[in-house]
KEBA-530086 format. One record per residue (C-alpha): residue in three letters; x, y, z. Coordinates in pm, 1 decimal, padded with zeros to 6 digits. Layout:
N
NODE   residuo          X          Y          Z
NODE       ALA          X          Y          Z
...
//
This chain:
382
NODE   residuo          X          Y          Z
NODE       UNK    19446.5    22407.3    06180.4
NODE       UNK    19583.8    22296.4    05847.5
NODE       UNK    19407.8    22202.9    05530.9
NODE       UNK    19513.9    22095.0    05230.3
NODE       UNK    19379.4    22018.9    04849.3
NODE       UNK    19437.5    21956.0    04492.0
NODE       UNK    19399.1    22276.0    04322.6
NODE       UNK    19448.9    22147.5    03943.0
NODE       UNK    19250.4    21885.8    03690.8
NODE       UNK    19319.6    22010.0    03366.7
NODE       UNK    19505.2    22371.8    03238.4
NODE       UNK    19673.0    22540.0    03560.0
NODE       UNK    19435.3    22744.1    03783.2
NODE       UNK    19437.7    23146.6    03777.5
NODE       UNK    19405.7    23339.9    04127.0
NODE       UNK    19042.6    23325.0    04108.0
NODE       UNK    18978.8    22956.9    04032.4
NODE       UNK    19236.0    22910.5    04355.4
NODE       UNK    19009.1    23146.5    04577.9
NODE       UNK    18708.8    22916.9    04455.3
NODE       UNK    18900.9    22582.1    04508.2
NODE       UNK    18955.5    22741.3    04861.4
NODE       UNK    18616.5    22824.7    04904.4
NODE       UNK    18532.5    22473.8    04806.3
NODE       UNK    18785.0    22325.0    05067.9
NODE       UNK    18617.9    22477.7    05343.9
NODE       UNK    18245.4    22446.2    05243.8
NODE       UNK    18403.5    22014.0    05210.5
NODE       UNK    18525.9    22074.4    05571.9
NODE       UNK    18153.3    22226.9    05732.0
NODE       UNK    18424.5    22543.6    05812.7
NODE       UNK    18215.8    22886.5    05794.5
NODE       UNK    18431.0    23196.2    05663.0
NODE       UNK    18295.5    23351.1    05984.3
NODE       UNK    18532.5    23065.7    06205.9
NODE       UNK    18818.5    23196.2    06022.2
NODE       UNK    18999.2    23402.2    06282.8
NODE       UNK    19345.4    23443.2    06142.5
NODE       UNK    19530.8    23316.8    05840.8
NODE       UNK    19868.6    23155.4    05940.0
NODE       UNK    20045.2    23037.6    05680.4
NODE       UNK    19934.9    22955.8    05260.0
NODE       UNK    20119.7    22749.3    05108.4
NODE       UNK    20123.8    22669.0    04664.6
NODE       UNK    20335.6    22398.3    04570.1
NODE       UNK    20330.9    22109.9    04262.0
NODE       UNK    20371.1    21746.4    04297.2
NODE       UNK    20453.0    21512.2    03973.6
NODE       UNK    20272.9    21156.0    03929.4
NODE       UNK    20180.5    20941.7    03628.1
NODE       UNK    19826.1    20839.2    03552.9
NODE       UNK    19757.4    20532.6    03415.8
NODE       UNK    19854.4    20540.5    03075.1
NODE       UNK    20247.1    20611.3    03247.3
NODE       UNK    20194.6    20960.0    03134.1
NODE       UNK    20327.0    21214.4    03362.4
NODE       UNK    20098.6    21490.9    03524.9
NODE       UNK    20146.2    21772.4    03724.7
NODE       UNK    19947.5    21866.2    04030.4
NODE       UNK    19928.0    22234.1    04169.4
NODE       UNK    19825.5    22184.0    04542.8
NODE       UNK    19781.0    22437.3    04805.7
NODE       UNK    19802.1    22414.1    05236.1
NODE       UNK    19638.5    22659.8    05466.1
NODE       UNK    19725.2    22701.1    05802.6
NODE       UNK    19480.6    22899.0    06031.3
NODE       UNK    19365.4    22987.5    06368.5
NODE       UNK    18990.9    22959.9    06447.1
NODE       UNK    18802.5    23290.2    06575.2
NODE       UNK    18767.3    23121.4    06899.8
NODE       UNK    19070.2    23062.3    06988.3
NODE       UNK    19128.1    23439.0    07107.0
NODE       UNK    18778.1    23484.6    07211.8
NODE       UNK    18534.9    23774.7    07072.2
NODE       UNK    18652.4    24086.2    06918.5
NODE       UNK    18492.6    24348.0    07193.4
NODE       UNK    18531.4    24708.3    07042.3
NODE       UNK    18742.0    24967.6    07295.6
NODE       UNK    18619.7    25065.1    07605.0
NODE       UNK    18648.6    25518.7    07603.0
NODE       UNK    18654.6    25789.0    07814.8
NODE       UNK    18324.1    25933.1    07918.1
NODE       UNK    18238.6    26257.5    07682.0
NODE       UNK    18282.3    26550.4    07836.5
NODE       UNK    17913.9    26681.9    07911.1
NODE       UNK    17945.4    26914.5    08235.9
NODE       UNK    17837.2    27248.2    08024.5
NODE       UNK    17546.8    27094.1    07947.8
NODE       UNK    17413.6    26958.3    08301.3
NODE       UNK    17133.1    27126.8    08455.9
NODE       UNK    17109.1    27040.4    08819.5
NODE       UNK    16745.0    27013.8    08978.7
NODE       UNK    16647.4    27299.2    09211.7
NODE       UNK    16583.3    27214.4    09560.7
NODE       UNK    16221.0    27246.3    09744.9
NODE       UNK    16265.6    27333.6    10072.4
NODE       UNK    15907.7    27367.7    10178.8
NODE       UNK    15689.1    27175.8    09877.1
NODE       UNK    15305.9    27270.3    09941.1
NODE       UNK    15054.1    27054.2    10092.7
NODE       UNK    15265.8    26840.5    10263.9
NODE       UNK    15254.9    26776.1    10657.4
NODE       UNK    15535.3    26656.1    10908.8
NODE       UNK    15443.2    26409.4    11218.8
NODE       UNK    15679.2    26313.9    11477.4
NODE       UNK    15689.5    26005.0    11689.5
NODE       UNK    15768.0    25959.9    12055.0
NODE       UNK    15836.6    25631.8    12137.6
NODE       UNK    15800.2    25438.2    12517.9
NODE       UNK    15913.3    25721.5    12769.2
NODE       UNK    15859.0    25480.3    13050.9
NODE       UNK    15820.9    25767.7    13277.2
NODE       UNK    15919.6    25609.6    13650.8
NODE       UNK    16144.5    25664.6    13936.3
NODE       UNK    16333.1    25422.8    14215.1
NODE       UNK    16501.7    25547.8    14523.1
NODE       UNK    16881.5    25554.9    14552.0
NODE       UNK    17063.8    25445.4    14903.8
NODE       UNK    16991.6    25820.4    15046.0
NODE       UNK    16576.3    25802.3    14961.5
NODE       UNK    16639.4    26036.3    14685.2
NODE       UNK    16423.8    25939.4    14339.6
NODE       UNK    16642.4    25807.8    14013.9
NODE       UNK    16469.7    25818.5    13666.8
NODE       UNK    16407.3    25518.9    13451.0
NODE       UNK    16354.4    25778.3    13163.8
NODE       UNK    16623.3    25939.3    13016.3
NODE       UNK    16563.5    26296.1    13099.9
NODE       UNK    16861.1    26418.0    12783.1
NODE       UNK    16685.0    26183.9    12569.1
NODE       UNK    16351.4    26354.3    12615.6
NODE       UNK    16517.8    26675.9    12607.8
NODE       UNK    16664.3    26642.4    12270.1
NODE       UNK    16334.1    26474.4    12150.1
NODE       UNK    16132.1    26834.4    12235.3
NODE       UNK    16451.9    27060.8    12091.3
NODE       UNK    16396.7    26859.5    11738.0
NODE       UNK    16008.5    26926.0    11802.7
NODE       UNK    16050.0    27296.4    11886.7
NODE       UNK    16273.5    27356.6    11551.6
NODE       UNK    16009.1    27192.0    11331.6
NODE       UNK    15676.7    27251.4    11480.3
NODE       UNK    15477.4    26942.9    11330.5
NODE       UNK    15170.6    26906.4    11267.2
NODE       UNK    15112.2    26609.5    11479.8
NODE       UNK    15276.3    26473.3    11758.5
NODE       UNK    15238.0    26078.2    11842.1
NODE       UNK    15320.7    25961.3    12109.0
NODE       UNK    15355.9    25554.5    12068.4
NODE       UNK    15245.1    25475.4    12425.8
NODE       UNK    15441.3    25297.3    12707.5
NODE       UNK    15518.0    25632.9    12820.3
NODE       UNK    15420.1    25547.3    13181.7
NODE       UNK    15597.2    25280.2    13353.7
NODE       UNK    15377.0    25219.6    13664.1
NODE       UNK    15584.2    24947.2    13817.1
NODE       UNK    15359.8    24978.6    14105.7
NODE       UNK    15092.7    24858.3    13965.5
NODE       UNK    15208.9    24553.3    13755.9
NODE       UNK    15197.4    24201.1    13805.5
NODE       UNK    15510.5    24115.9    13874.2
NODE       UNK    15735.1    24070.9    14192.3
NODE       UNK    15906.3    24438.8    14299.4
NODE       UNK    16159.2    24550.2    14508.4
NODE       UNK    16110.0    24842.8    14777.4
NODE       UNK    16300.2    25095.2    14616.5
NODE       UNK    16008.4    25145.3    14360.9
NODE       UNK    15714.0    25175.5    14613.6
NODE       UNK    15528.3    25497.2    14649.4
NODE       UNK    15668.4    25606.8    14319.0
NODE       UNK    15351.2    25620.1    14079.4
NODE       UNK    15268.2    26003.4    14193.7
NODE       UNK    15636.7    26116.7    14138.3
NODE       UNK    15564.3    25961.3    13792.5
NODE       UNK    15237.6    26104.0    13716.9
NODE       UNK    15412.8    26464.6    13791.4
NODE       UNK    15704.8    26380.5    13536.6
NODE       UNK    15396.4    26282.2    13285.7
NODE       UNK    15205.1    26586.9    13411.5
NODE       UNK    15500.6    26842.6    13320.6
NODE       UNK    15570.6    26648.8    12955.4
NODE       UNK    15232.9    26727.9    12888.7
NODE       UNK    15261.2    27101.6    12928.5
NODE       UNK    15567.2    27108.1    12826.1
NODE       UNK    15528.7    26908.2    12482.0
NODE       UNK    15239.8    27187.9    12443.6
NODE       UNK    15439.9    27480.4    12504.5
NODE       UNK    15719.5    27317.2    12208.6
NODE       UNK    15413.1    27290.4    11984.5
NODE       UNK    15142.0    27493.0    12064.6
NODE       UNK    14929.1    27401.9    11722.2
NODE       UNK    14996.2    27048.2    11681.9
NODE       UNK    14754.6    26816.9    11748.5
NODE       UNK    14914.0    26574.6    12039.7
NODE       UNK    14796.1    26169.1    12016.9
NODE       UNK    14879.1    25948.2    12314.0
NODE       UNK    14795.5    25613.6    12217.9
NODE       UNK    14794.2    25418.2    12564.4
NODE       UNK    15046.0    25097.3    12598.1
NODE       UNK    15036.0    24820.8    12808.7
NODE       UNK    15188.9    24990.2    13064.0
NODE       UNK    14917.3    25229.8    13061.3
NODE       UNK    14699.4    24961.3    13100.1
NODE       UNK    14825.1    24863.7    13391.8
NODE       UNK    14637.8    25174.1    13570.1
NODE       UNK    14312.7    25009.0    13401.8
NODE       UNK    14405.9    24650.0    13528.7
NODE       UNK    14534.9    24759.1    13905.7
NODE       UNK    14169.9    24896.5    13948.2
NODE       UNK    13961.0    24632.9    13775.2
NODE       UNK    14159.6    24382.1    14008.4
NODE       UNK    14161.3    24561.9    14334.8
NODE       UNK    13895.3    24845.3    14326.7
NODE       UNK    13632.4    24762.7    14067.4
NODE       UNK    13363.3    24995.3    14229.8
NODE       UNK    13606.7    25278.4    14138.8
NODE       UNK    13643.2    25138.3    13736.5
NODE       UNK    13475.7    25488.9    13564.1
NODE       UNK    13394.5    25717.9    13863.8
NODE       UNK    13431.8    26104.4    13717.5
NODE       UNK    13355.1    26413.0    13947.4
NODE       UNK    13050.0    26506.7    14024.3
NODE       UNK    12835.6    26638.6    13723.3
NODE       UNK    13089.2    26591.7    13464.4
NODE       UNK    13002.5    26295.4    13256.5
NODE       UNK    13189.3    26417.3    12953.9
NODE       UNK    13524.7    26379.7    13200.8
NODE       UNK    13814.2    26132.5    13254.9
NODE       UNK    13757.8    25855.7    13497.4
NODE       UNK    13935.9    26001.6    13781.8
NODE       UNK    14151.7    25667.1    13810.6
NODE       UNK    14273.8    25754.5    13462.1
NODE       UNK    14595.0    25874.4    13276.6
NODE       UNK    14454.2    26135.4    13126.6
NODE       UNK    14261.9    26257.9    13405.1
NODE       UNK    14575.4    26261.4    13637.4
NODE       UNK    14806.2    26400.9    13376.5
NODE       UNK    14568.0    26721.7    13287.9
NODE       UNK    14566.1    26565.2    12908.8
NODE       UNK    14207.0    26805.1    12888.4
NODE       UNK    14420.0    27093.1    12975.7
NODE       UNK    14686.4    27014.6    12759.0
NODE       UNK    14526.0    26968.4    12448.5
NODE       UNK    14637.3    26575.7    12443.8
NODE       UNK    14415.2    26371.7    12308.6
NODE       UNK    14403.4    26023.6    12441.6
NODE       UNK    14337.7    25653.7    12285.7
NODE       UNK    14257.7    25413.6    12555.1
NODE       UNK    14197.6    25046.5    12471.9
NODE       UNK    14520.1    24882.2    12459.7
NODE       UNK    14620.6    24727.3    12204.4
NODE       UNK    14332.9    24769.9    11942.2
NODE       UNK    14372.3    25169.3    11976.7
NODE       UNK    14595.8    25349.7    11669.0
NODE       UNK    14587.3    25640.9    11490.5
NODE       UNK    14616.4    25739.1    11148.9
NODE       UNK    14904.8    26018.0    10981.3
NODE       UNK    14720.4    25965.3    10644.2
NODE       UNK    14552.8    25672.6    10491.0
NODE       UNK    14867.2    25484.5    10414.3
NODE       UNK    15041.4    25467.6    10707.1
NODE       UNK    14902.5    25401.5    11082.6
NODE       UNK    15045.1    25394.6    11460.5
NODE       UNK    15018.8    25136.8    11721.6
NODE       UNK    15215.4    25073.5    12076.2
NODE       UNK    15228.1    24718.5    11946.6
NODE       UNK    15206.7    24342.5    12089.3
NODE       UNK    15414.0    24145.1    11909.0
NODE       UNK    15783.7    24117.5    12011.6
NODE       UNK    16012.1    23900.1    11795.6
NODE       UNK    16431.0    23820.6    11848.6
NODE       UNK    16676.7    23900.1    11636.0
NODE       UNK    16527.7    24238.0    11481.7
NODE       UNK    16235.7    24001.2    11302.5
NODE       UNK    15961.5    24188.6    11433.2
NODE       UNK    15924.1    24426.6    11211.1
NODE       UNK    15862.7    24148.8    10957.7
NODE       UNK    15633.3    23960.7    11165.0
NODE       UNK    15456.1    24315.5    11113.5
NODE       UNK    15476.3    24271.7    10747.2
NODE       UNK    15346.8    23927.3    10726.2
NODE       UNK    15001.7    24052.0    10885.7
NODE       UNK    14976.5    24376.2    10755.1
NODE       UNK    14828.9    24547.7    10450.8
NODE       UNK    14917.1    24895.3    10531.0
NODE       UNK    15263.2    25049.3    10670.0
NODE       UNK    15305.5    25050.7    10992.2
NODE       UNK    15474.8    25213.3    11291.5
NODE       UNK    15540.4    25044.8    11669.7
NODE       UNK    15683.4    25072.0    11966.2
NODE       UNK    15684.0    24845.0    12229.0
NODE       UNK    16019.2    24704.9    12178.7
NODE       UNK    16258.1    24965.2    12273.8
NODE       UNK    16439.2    24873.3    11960.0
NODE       UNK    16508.1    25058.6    11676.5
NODE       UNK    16400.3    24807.8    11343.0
NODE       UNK    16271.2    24874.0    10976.4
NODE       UNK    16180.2    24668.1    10724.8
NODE       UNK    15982.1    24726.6    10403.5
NODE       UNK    15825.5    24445.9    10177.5
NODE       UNK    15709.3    24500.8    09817.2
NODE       UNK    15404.9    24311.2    09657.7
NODE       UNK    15140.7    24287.0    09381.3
NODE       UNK    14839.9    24522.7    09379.5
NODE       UNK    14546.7    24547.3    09129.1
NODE       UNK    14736.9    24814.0    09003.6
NODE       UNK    15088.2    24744.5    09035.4
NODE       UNK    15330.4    24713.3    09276.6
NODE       UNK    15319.8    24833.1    09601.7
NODE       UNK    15562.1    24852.6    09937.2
NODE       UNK    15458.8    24884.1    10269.5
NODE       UNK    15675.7    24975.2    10556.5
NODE       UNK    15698.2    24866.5    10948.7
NODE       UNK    15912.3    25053.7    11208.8
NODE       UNK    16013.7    25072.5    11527.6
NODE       UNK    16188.6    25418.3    11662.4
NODE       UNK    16296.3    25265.9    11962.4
NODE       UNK    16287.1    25432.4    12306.6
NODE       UNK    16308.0    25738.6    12497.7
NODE       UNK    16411.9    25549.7    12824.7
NODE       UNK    16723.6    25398.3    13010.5
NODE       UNK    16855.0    25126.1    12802.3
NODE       UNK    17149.5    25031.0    13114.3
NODE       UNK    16872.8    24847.8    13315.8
NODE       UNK    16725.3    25079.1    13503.0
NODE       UNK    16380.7    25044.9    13323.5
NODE       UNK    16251.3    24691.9    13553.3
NODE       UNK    16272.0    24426.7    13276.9
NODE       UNK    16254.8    24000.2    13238.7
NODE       UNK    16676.5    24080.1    13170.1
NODE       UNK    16726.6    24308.6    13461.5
NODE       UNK    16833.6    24234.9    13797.2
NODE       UNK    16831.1    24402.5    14145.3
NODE       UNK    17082.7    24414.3    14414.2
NODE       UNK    17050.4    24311.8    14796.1
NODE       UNK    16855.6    24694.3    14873.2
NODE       UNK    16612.2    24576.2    14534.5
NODE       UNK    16821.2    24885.8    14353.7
NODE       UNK    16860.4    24796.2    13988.9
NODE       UNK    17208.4    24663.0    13843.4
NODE       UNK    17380.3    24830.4    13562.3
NODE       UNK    17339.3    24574.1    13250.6
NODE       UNK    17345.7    24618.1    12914.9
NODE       UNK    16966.1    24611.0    12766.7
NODE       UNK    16907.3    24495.4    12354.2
NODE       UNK    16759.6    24847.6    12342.8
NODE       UNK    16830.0    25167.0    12087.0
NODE       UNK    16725.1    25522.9    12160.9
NODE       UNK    16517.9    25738.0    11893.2
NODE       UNK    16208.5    25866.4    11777.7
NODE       UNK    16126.5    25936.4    11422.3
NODE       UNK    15996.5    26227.1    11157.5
NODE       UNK    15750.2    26141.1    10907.5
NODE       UNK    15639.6    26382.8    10628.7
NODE       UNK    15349.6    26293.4    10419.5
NODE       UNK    15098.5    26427.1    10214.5
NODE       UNK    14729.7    26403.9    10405.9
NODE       UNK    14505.1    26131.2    10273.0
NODE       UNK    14564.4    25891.3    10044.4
NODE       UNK    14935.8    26046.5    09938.6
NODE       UNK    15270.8    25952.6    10031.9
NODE       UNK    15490.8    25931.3    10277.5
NODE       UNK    15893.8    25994.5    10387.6
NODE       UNK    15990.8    25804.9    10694.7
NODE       UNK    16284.2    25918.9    10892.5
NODE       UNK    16469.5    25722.2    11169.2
NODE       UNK    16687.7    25958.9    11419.0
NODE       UNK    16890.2    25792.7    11663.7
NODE       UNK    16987.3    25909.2    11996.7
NODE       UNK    17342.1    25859.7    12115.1
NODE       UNK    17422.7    25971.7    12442.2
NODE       UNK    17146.0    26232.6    12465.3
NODE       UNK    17228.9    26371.8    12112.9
NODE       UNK    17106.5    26335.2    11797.2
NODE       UNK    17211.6    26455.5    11413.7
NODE       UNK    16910.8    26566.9    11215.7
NODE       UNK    16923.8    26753.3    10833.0
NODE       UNK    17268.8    26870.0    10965.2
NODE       UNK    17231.6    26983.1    11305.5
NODE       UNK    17337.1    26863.7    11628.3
NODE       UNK    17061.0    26859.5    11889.0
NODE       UNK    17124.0    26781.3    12287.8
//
């Protein structure tokens, strides 16, 4: 950008009446000092004219040539090294065991159940190394509750839907299988306090009786009114003996770890890994379900009286056969009504929760099962 003036009317300027004149030339022009960004080129020069008396006068004039401050864009000051600060950086110490905190760990839909093979012989639809890594993770950290999500009885016997022969005269094999978890789950934990919340598969026990023997709904032995209904699951599986405690009422029973955070087996199933949100939209508290077989979690985060707060919902997924052993709407059966080998939307897993009791918080952790194994805190279980 160039401007030019006339720097003289009367004696010739000195170097300050110039810097004024300039000053003067800009202010005429609406051009800040602060636009100036560089100074190209000043020019001083005279020029010779006559006035109009014919009398000659002499003009000192002056040309600047500039480059606005926007033309190379802002002036940012030098980006630096980081200082050098490592003598000076404490590192936090690590809690291993921080008091009055609690650990709870969730079993998810064993789907204990059996068919029989070409020979006769009995083929789980649980995944026995599944279950087997589930306990060793139990046994190493001895929680203080155990939870067991429900579903963890298949009874395809006694559903409502069409079945082949190879899973008749299964349910007692089953009831065993269930029979030994239950001692066995004690023996991993002896002090915990063991929740089975019944699913809708334990419901079908329930159902199969209401609809074919309803004079047999409640019976107990004789003289024991404080029992089990004989036709029950925790009656046949020795839960008394055990130490299991037992939520019937599918699917209005739950339990809660602390105040914040509840289990349920769960009715709502959603595609796509959207139900955990379908969880959220209804839910005030956190949540954790089964029901699914999938592994999901999603947390939300909204406005409380007293500021924000997050809730979570979870699945852990399942302790069962995900390759379609487990009779399903997306399974199939073969000309002997043995189930085909397909790939189920299913995940293995169960999940460790540590929380403080009541009204405190809570850590939720997801651990996968592949192939019967699992990684947890660094060590290799199965």
């Amino acid at each position: 950008m160039t401007l030019s003036d006339d720097l003289t009317v009367g004696p010739p300027p000195n170097r300050k009446d110039t810097l004024g004149k300039l000053a003067d030339l800009l202010d005429r022009q609406g051009i800040s000092v602060d636009e100036i960004g560089r100074v190209n080129r000043v020019s001083i020069y005279q020029s010779l004219t006559k006035n109009d008396e014919g009398e000659a006068e002499i003009h000192d004039l002056m040309g600047v040539q500039f480059s606005p401050s926007w033309e190379s864009g802002p002036q940012w000051p030098v980006i630096e090294r980081g200082k050098q600060t490592i003598g000076s950086i404490r590192l936090p110490k690590p809690v291993v065991k921080p008091e009055g905190y609690e650990t709870a760990v969730i079993l998810p839909d064993i789907q204990f159940g059996y068919y029989r093979d070409i020979t006769g012989e009995l083929e789980a639809t649980h995944d026995e190394k599944a279950i087997e890594t589930a306990l060793a993770v139990v046994t190493r950290i001895q929680p203080n509750v155990i939870v067991l999500v429900g579903d963890n009885l298949d009874l395809p016997e006694l559903g409502k839907y069409r079945l082949s022969p190879a899973f008749q005269q299964t349910t007692q094999a089953s009831i065993d299988r269930a029979t030994t978890f239950a001692a066995t789950l004690r023996l991993c934990a002896p002090d915990a306090d063991i929740v089975w919340i019944a699913g809708n598969h334990e419901e079908r026990l329930v159902n199969y009786v209401l609809d074919n023997a309803k004079a047999a709904f409640g019976l107990r032995k004789g003289n024991t009114p404080d029992d089990w209904p004989v036709l029950s699951v925790p009656y046949l599986c020795r839960f008394n003996e055990y130490r299991v405690r037992y939520l019937a009422g599918y699917p209005a029973s739950s339990f809660w770890i602390n105040q914040r955070l509840r289990v349920i087996h769960g009715d709502k199933v959603r595609s796509n890994g959207s139900t955990a949100h379908s969880y959220l939209a209804s839910s005030k508290t956190s949540v954790i379900y089964g029901h699914i077989h999938r592994r999901e979690w999603a947390e939300r985060s909204r406005e409380d009286w007293d500021g924000a707060k997050t809730i979570l919902a979870a699945s852990p997924g399942t302790l069962a056969r995900t390759d379609g052993a487990v009779p399903s709407t997306k399974g199939g059966i073969d000309l002997d009504g043995r189930p085909l080998t397909v790939v189920e939307d299913w995940q293995q897993g169960f999940a460790v929760v540590t929380y403080q009791p009541g009204d405190g918080d809570f850590w939720y952790e997801q651990v996968p099962i592949h192939s019967g194994r699992c990684l947890w805190r660094g060590t290799l279980f199965g």
